[in-house]
N, C-alpha and C positions, 0 to 999 in steps of 0.2 A: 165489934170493934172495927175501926177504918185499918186497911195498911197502906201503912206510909214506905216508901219506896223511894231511896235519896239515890244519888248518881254522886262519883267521886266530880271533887275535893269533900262533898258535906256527910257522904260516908265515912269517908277517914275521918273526920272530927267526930266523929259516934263510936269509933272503936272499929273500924272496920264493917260493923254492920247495915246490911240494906235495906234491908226491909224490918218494921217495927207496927206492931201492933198495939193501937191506941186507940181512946174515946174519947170525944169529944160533940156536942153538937155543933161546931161550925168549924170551917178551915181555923180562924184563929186560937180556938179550943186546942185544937189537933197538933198545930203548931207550938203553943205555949209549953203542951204537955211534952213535946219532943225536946225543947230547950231543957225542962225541971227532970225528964231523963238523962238527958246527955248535957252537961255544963259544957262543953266545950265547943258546941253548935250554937249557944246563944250570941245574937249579934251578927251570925251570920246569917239568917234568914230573914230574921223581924227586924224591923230598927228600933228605936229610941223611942218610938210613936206607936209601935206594934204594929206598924204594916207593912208587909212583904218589900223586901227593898227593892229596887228597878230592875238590878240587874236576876231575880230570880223568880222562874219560872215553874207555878202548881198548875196541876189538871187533876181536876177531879172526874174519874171515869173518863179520859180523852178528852174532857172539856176544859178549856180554862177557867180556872178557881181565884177568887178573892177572899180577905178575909171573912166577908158574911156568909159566904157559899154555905149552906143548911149541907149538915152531913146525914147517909143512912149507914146503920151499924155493918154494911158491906160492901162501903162504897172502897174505890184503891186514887188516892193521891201518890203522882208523881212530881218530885219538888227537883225539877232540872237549875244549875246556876250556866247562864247565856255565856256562849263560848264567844270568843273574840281571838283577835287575832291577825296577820297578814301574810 
């Protein structure tokens, strides 16, 4: 199973949890299945189209990730949302 690793605000929409282990063979796999766990994350990562919205940022093992990104059952996505600000 991949673990998935969210950073606040999309922790608190999970329940306060950060990390989550999941399966899936690709980032959108992985992604899908962390919405059908937590409803309350849906919309905030995928959009309407199911793919990663602009402002949020995956790496799979340190690398940046897309939805076709091929997963292996020990890889660690980190799902950062782009801070802004002045």
């Amino acid at each position: 199973m991949a673990v998935v690793r969210l950073r606040a605000p999309l922790s608190e929409l999970a329940g306060g949890k950060r990390e989550h282990e999941l399966t899936g063979a690709t980032v959108l796999d992985v992604l899908r299945r962390l919405e059908q766990e937590n409803p309350a994350i849906a919309g905030w990562i995928l959009d309407e189209r199911a793919t990663i919205r602009q402002h949020i940022n995956v790496f799979v093992n340190g690398e940046r990730g897309r939805e076709e990104t091929i997963l292996a059952a020990d890889d660690r996505i980190h799902i950062l949302p782009s801070i802004s600000g002045g």
